[in-house]
N, C-alpha and C positions, 0 to 999 in steps of 0.2 A: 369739538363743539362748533356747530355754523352760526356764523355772522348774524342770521336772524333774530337768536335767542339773546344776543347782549345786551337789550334794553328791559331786558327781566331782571328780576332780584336774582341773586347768587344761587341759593338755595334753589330757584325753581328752574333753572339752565341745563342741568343736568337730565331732570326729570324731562322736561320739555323736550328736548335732544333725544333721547331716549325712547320717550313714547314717540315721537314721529319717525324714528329709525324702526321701531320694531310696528305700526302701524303700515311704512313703506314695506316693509319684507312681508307683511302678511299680503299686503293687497298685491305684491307681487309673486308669494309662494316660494319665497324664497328661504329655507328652511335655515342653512347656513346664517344668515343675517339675520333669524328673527330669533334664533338662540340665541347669538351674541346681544343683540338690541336688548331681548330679556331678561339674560344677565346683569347687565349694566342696570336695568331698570328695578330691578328685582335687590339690589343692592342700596339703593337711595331710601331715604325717610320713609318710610312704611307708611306712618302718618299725612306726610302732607302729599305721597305719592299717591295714598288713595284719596284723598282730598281734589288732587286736579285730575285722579282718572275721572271719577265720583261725578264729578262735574260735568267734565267733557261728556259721560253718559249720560247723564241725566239732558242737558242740557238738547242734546243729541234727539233723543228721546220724545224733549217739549217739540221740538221742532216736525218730528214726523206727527206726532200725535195731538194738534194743538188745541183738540176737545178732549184731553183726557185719555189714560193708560184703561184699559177694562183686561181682564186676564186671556179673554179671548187677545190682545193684544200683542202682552206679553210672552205666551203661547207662540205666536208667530214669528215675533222677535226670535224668540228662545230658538225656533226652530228652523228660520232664512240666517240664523248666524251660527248654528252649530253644525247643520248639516253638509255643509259645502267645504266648512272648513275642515271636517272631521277624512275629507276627501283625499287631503293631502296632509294635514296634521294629525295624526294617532292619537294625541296627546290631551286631546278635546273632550272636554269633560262636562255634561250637559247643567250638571250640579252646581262647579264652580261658575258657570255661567251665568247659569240663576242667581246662586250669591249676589256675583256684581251687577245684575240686574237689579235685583231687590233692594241691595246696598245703597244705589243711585237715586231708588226713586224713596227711599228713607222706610221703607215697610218690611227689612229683614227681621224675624223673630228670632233671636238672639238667644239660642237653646243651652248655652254653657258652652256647647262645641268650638271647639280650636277654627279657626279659621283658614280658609284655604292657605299655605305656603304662596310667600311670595313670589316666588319663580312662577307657580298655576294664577296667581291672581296676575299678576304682568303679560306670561303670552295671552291669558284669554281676555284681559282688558284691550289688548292689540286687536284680537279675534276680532269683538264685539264693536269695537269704536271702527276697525274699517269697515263692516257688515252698515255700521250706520252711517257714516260720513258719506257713504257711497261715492259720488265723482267729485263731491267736496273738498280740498285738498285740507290734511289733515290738520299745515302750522295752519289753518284759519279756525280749525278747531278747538285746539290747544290753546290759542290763541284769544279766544270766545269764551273757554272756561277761566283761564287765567283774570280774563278781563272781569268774570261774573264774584269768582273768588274777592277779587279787591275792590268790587264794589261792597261785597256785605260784609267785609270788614271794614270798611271806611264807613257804614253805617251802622255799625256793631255800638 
C-alpha cells in the first residue's frame, strides 16, 4: 500500500491502492500488472468498491460532459474506451462496459440479471476510468470520488 492512501479510512486503502495499480497498468498496457491490480481489486467489498468506482465514473463523466450525457455521448464514450482497449486486452467486453457506464450515471435497468463478475467489473472499471482520466493523474481521481462520497454522506 503507498504512503498516499494513509490518510483514508481503512476500508477504502485497499480499494484506492488497487484501482490506481490497475488504472496505472492499463494506461501503461501492461497486461501482467493489470491482472494482478484486478485481482486484488476484484477481492474487496463489492459494495463500497463499486461505490468509489461508480463515482470516479461518474464524476469523470460530469467533468467531460458539463451540459449533460445525451446517448450520442454515451455511444462515444462506449466506443473511444472499448476500442483501443480491446487492441491489447481480449477481454474487453462492450456489455460490461455499458453496465458501468449506466451504473455510474444511475440509469441501469435492472432486468433480474446477475451482474457482471467482479474480476470483468474491476479490469473494465480500470478500462473506462483511464480512457476518462486521460492525462489526469489517476490518485487525483480516486481522490475526487473519495472526497465526493464523504461529502454526501456527511450531508446524508
Amino acid at each position: 500500500m503507498t504512503v498516499q492512501w494513509r490518510h483514508l479510512p481503512a476500508a477504502a486503502r485497499p480499494i484506492a491502492a488497487a484501482t490506481a495499480a490497475a488504472a496505472m497498468a492499463a494506461r501503461d498496457q501492461d497486461r501482467d500488472a493489470l491482472t494482478e491490480a484486478v485481482a486484488l481489486l476484484s477481492t474487496q467489498d463489492q459494495t463500497q468498491t463499486g461505490l468509489i468506482l461508480g463515482t470516479a465514473v461518474r464524476l469523470q463523466l460530469e467533468a467531460a460532459h458539463p451540459d449533460g450525457l445525451d446517448a450520442d455521448d454515451v455511444r462515444a464514450v462506449l466506443e473511444k474506451s472499448v476500442r483501443p482497449a480491446a487492441a491489447w486486452c481480449p477481454e474487453v467486453d462492450p456489455q460490461v462496459m455499458l453496465y458501468l457506464l449506466a451504473g455510474a450515471l444511475g440509469v441501469w435497468d435492472d432486468d433480474g440479471s446477475p451482474p457482471p463478475a467482479p474480476g470483468a467489473l474491476a479490469l473494465h472499471a480500470a478500462l473506462l476510468l483511464t480512457h476518462l482520466s486521460g492525462a489526469r493523474p489517476i490518485a487525483e481521481v480516486i481522490t475526487a470520488a473519495l472526497g465526493e462520497i464523504q461529502h454526501a454522506q456527511l450531508n446524508d
